[in-house]
N, C-alpha and C positions, 0 to 999 in steps of 0.2 A: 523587585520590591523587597526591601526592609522587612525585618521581624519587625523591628519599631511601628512602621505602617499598618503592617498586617493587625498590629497588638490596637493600634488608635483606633484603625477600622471596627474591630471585633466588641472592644470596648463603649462604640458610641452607635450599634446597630440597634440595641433597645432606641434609641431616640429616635427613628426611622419608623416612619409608617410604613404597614407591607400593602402593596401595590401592585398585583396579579391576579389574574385569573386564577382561581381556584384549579386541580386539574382534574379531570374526568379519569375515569378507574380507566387501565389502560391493559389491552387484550394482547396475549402473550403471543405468539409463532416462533415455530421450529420448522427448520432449514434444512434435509440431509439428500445431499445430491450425490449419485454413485459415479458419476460422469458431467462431466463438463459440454454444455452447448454446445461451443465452438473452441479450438486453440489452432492456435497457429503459431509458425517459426517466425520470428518478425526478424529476418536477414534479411541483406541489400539481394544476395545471391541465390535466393529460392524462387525457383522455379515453379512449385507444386505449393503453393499457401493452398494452407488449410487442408492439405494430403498427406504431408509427411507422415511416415510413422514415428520419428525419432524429432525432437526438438534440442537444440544447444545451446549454450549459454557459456559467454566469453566475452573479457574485452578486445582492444584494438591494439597492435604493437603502442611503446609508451615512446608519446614526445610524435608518433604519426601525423600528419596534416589531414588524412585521410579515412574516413568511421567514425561513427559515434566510436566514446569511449566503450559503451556498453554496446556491444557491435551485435552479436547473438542475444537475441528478446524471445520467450518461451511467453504469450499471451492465452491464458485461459479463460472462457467466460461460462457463465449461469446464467438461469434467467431464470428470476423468484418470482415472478407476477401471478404463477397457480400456486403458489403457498401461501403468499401474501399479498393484499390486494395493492393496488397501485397509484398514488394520486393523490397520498391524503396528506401531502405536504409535508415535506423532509422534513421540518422540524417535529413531526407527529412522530415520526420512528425513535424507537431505539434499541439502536444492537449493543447488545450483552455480551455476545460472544460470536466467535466468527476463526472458523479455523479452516486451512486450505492442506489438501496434499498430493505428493504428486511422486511416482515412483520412475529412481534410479535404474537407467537402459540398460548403461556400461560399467564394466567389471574392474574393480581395483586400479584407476588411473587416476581419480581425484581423490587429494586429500580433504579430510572435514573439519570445515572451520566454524564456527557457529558465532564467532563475534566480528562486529563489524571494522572493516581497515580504515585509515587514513587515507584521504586522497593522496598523500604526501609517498606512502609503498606504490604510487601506480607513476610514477615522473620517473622519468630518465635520470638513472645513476648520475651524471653528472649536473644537475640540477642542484643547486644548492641548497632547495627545500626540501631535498629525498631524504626522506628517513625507510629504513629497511626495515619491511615486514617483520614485524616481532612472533607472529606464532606460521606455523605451517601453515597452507592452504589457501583460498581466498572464498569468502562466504558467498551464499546463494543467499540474494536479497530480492522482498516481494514491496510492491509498489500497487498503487493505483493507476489504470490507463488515461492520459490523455488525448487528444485529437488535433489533426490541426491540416490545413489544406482543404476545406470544408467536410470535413469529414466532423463525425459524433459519434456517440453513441447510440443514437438511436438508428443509424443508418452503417455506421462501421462493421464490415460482417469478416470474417475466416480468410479470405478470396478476395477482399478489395487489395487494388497495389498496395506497394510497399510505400511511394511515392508520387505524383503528379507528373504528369508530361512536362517537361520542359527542365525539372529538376535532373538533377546528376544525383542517381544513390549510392554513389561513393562516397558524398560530403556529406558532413556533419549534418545534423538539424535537418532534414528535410524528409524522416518515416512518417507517415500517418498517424501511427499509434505509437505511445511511447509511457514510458513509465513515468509518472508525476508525485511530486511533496509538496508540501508549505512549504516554503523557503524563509528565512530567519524575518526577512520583510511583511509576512504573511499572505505573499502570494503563491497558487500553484505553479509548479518551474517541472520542466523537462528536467531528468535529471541524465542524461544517457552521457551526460560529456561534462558532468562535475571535475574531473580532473584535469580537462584545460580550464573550467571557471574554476579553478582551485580552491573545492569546498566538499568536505563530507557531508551527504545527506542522508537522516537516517530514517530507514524503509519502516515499512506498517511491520513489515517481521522478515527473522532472517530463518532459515530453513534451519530444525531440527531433526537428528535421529534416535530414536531412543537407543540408549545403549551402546553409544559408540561413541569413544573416545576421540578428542579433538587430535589433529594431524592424521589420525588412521586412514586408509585407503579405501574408500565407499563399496563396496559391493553391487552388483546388478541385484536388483529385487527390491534393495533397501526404501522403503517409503519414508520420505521427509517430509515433515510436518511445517506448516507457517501458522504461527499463532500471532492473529492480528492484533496489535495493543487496540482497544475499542475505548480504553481510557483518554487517547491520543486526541484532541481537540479535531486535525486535521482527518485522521482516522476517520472518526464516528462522525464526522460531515462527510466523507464521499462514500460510505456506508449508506447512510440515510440518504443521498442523493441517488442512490446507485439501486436502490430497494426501493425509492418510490417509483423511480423508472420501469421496474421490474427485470434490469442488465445489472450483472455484476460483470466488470471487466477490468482485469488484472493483471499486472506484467511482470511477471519472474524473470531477475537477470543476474549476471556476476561479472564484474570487473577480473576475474581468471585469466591469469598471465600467460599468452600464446605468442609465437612469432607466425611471421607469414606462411600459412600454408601447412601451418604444424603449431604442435603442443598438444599435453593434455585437459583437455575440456568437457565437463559433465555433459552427461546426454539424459535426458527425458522420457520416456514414453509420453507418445501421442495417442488420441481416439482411435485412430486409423490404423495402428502396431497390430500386424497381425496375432500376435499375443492377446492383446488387449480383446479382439474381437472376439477369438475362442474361449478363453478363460473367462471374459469379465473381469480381470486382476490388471492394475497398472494404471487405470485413469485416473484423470485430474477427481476428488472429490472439494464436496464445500459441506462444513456445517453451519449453521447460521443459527441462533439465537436472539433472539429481540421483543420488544412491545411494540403496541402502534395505539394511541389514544390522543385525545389534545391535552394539551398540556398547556400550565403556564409559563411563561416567559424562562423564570429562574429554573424550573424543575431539571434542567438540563438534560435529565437522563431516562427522563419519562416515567420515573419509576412514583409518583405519586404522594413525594413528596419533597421538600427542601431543605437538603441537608447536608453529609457530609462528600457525598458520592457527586453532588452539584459542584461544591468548592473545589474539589480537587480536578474536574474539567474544566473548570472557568481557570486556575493555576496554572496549569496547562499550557492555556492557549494563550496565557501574559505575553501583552504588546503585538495580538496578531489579532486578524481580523475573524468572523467567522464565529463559530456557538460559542458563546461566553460575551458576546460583544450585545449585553442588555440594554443600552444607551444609544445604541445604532448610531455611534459615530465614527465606525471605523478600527473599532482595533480593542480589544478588552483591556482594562486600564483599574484604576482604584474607585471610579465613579460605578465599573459594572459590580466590583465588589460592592461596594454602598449597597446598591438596589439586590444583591443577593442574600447580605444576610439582613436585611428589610424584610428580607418574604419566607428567613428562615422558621421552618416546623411548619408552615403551611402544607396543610394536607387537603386531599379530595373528599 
């Protein structure tokens, strides 16, 4: 979209009648979990789901026929339904804020990257569209879980396989659970094998450490934080779908360069780390912030009224489908803007 547009739109939204529901005062909840529900190692080659003490996260040799690219999945989940209640229709929620952490097993083998690579550093040197990672390291990146094989959410637990009878979980595409984006089209996509669809996807958040400089060598103890963008169109719909379920389910991974049978690759603590059990130190946490009340149409953010915090999620989500899409014709456009600032300054 044009400045120019944006400027015509802005300009002729007095002449628009506002056309919403007014929104009802909307009741705040707070999220803080010291431990995670469930996690699980989502490898082809684990044996013990949902037992390990230690989870990893790695991709697949580059240019392999063989793995997702994202081969090692560290999947954690929550379950908010006794903080906040359940059912009152994802567009009712909104999260505010939403922060995951998860502490480092193993001692000084991974370097710390904090910004996201090009699919293009993960292709075989001889690949004409290889360009070489420009900083040390390769990021830990957080995703939302998806399903597939009749599998959900509401039934996908710790301890279900990896995949279905009949599939080979050596090939690509075929884990139960797997990390999910909006993809530029505004569909949700598996992302575990962006670098043979040759495409960077970029995650709800990439793992931070306070204090520690990029390329350094991570330390065992270090807790790394994921700060969810909740601004993120795609974000704050599987938040809200994920909170009215009352499952939060989420898959930490890293494209982290290994050859067969070796390399260095970040390790986890799990629930089940006998550390974890003695101390209480090392598990998965969630904080969570948000509202729940109805809302109108435009409010976007539940916060009670229409304004600037609206615009810039409906921006956002330009030419995708999903919250901002007022017009319900499939894809937010310049018509959902019209109807947004029609209902601007409308309050409850």
């Amino acid at each position: 979209m044009s400045n120019h547009t944006l400027a015509v739109l802005l300009s002729t939204a007095v002449l628009l009648p506002a056309q919403f529901t007014l929104c009802a005062a909307a009741d705040s909840f707070s999220v803080h979990q010291s431990a995670p529900a469930l996690d699980r190692w989502n490898y082809p080659f684990n044996p013990t789901p949902g037992s390990r003490i230690v989870a990893s996260t790695f991709g697949n040799e580059a240019g392999s026929a063989l793995f997702d690219n994202r081969d090692g999945q560290f999947i954690v989940g929550f379950n908010t339904g006794a903080e906040v209640p359940v059912g009152q229709g994802a567009p009712n929620y909104n999260i505010t804020a939403c922060t995951v952490e998860i502490t480092v097993a193993n001692d000084f083998v991974v370097e710390y990257d904090r910004t996201v690579d090009p699919f293009t550093a993960f292709l075989r040197p001889d690949d004409p569209a290889y360009v070489e990672d420009s900083d040390p390291g390769q990021p830990i990146e957080l995703y939302g879980t998806g399903f597939r094989n009749g599998f959900s959410r509401a039934d996908w637990v710790e301890t279900s396989p990896f995949t279905v009878s009949g599939l080979n979980a050596l090939n690509p595409r075929v884990r139960n659970a797997f990390p999910i984006v909006v993809d530029a089209g505004g569909a949700w996509v598996d992302v575990s094998n962006s670098v043979r669809d040759r495409w960077t996807p970029a995650p709800f958040a990439v793992g931070e450490i306070d204090g520690l400089k990029p390329g350094s060598l991570i330390a065992a103890g270090s807790v790394m934080r994921f700060t969810l963008d909740v601004a993120r169109a795609d974000v704050q719909s599987f938040l809200r779908d994920s909170v009215e379920s009352g499952k939060l389910r989420l898959t930490i991974c890293s494209l982290t360069k290994v050859v067969q049978q070796g390399g260095n690759y970040p390790q986890f603590y799990c629930r089940e780390n006998p550390i974890v059990t003695a101390t209480g130190i090392g598990d998965a946490t969630l904080s969570l912030e948000g509202t729940i009340g109805s809302c109108g149409a435009a409010d976007l953010d539940c916060d009670g009224i229409v304004g600037a915090a609206d615009l810039s999620l409906l921006l956002s989500a330009w030419g995708m489908n999903g919250a901002g899409d007022l017009d319900d014709d499939g894809f937010v456009g310049a018509a959902d803007l019209s109807l947004l600032l029609a209902a601007w300054g409308t309050t409850a």
